[in-house]
Backbone bond lengths (Angstrom), bond angles and torsions (degrees), N, CA, C in turn:
res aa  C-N    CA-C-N  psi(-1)  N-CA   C-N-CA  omega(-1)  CA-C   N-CA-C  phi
1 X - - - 1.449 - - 1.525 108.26 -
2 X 1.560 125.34 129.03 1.406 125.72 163.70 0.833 102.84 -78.50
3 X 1.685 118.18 155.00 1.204 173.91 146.21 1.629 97.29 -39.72
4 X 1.470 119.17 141.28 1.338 115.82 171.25 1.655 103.95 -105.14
5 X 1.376 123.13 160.38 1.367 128.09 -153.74 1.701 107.30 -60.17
6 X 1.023 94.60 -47.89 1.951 112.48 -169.12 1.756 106.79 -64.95
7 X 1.828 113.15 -17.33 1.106 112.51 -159.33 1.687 103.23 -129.36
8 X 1.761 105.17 14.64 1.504 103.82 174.70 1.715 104.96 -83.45
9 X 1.960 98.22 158.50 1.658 97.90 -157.89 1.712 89.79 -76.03
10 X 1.296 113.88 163.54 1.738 133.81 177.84 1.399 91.50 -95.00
11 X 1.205 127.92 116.26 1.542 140.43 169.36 1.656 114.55 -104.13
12 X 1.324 93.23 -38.34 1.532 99.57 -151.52 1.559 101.92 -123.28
13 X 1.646 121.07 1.72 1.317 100.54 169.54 1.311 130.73 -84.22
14 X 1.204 109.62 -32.16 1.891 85.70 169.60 1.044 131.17 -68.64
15 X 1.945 120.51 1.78 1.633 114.51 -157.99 1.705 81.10 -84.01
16 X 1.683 114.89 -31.23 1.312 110.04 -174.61 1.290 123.24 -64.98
17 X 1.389 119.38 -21.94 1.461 125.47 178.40 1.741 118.83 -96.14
18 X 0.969 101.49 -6.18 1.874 130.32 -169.51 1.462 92.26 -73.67
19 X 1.110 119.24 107.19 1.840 128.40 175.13 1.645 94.04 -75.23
20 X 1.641 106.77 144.44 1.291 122.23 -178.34 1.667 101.97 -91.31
21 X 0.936 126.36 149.18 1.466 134.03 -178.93 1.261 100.03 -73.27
22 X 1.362 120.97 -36.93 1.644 100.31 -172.45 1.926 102.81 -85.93
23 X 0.721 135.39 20.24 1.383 143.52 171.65 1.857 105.26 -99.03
24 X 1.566 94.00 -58.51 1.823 89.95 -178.85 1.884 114.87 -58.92
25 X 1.416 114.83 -41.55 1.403 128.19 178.18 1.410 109.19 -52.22
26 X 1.483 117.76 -29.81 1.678 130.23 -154.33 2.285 74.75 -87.82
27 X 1.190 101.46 -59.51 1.497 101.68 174.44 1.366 130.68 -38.14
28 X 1.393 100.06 -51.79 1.256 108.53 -166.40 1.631 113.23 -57.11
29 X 1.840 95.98 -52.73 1.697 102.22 -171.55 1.690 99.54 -87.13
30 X 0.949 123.97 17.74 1.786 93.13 141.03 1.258 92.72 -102.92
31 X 1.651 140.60 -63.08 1.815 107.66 -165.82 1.632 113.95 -34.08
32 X 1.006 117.86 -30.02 2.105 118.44 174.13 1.893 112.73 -57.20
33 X 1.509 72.53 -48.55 1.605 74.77 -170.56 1.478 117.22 -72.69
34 X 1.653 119.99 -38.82 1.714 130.95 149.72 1.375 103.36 -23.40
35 X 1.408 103.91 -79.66 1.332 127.80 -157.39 2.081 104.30 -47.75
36 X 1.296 108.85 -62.50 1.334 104.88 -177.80 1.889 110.47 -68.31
37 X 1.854 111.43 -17.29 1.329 81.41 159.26 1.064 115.82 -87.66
38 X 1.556 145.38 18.79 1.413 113.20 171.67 1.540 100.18 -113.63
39 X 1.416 125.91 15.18 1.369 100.93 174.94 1.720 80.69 -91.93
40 X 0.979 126.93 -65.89 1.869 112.99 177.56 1.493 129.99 -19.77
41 X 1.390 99.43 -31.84 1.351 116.74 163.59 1.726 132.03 -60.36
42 X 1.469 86.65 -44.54 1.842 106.02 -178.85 1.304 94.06 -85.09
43 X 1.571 133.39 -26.75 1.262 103.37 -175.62 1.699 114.24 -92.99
44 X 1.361 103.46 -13.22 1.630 103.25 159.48 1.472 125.46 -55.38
45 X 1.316 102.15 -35.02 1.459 118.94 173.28 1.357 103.61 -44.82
46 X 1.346 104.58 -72.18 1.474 119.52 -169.74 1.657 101.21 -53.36
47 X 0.857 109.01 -41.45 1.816 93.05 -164.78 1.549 106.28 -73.80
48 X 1.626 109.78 -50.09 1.572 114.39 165.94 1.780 117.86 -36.20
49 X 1.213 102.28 -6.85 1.772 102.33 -154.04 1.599 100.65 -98.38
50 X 1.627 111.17 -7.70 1.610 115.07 172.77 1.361 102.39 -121.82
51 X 1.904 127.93 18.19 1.283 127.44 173.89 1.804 89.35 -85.44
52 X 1.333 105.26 146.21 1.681 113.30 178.60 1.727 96.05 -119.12
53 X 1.426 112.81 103.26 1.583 120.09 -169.37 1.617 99.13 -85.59
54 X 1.119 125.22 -2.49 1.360 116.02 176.19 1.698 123.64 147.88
55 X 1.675 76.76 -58.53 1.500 111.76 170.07 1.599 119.76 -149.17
56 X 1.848 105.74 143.38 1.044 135.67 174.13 2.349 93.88 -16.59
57 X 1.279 95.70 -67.17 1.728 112.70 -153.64 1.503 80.31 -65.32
58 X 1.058 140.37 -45.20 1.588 144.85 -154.87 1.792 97.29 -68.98
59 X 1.490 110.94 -38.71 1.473 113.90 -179.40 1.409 105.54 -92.03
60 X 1.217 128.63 -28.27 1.306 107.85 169.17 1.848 120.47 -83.99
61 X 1.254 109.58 -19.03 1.651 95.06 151.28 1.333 115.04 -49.37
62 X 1.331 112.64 -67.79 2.176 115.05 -157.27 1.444 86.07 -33.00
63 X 1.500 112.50 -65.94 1.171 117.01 -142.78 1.815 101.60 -66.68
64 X 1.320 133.97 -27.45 1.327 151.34 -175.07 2.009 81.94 -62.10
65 X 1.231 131.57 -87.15 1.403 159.92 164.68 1.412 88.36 -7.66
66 X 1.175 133.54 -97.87 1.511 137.65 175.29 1.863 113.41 -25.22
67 X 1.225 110.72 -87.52 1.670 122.41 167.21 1.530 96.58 -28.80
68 X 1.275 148.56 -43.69 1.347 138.12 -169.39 1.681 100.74 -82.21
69 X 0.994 117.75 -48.32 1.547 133.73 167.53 1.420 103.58 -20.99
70 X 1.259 96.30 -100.57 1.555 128.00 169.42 1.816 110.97 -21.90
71 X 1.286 94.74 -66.98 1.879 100.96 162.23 1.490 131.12 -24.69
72 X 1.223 90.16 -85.21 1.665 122.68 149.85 2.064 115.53 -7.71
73 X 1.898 85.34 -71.55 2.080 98.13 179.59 1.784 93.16 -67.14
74 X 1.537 119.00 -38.99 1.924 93.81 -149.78 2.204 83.33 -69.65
75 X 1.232 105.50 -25.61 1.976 100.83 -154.86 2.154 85.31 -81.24
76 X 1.010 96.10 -20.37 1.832 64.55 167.99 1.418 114.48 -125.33
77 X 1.074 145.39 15.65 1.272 132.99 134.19 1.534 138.94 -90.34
78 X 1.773 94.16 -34.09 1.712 102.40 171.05 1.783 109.95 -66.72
79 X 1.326 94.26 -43.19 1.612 111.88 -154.32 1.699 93.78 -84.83
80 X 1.170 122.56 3.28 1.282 133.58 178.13 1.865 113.87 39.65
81 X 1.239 103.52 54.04 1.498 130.35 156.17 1.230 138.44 -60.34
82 X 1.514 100.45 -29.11 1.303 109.40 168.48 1.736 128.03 -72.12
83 X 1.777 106.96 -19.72 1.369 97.66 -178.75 1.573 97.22 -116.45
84 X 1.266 118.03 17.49 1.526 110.93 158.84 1.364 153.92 -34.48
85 X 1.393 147.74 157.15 1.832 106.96 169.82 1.287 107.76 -104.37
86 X 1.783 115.86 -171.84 1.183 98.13 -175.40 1.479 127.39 -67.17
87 X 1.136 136.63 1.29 1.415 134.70 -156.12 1.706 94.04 -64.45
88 X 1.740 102.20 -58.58 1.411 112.99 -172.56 1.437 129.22 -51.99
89 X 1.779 108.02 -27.39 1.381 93.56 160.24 0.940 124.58 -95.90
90 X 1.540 127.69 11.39 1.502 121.03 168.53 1.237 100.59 -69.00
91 X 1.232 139.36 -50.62 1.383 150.44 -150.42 2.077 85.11 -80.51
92 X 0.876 106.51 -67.88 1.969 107.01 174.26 1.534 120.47 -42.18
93 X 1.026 113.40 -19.82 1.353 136.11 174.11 1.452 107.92 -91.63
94 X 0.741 122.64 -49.50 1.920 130.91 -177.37 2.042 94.80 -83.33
95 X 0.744 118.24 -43.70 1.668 110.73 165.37 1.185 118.64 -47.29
96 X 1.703 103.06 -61.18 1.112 115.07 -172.16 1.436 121.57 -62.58
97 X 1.316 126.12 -6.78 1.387 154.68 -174.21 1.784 115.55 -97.31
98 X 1.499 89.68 -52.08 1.183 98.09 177.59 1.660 118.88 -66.53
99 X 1.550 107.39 -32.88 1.939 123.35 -175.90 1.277 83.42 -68.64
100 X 1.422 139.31 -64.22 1.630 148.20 -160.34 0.932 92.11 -18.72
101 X 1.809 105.06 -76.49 1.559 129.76 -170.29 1.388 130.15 -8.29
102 X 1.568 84.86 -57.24 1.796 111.23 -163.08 1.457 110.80 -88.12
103 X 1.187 109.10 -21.29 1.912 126.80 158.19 1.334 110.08 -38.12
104 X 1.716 99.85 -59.82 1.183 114.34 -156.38 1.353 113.93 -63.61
105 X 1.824 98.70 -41.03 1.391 123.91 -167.04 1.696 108.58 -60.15
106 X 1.278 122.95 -20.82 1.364 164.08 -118.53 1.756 86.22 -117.84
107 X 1.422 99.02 -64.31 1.680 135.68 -157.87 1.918 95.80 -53.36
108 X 1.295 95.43 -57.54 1.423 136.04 -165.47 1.435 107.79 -68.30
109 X 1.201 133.49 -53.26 1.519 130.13 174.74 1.755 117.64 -75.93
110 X 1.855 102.19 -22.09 1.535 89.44 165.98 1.546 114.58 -74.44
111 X 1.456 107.91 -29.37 1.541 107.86 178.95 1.697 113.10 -103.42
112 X 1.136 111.44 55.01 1.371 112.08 -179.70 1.498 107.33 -62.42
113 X 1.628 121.01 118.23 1.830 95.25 166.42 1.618 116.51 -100.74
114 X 1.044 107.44 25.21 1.839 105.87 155.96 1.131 97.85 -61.29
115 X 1.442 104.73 -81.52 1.444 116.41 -145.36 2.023 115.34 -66.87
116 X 1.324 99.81 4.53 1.371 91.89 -164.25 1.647 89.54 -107.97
């Protein structure tokens, strides 16, 4: 006698949903390796943060340069970017274009030459 669909036994679904250890470990040590570069990261921050590059705008680049850095590692490994398709970096690419922009725009009102 068959079994009706709604009432056949589940044998095999959790082995399919059951994460393999060597997959989570492969996980784990890059979040370690992320992870210890960005506390190395924040503490570069910190030390860069009593370097005097010349000028005010000169220190808020490094630090602009770094913070984008840092950005950059948590959105493709945390944010899992790296196994994405392309749609997402078109759209990451057009962000990333679009933030540029506003840098620039940024760039542009400290050096306004109307007004100067």
């Amino acid at each position: 006698m068959n079994n009706p669909p709604d009432t056949a036994p589940v044998e095999h679904e959790t082995e399919h949903f059951a994460p393999n250890t060597h997959d989570i470990s492969k996980h784990v040590r890059a979040y370690l390796i992320v992870g210890g570069t960005l506390i190395f990261c924040t503490l570069l921050t910190v030390f860069l943060s009593y370097v005097n590059f010349g000028t005010e705008k000169a220190n808020v680049a490094v630090a602009m340069v770094l913070a984008t850095f840092k950005a950059g590692l948590v959105a493709y490994v945390f944010m899992h970017l790296s196994a994405e398709k392309k749609l997402i970096y078109r759209v990451l690419i057009f962000t990333g274009i679009f933030v540029f922009g506003l840098f620039w725009l940024t760039y542009f009102a400290w050096y306004d030459p109307i007004t100067r």
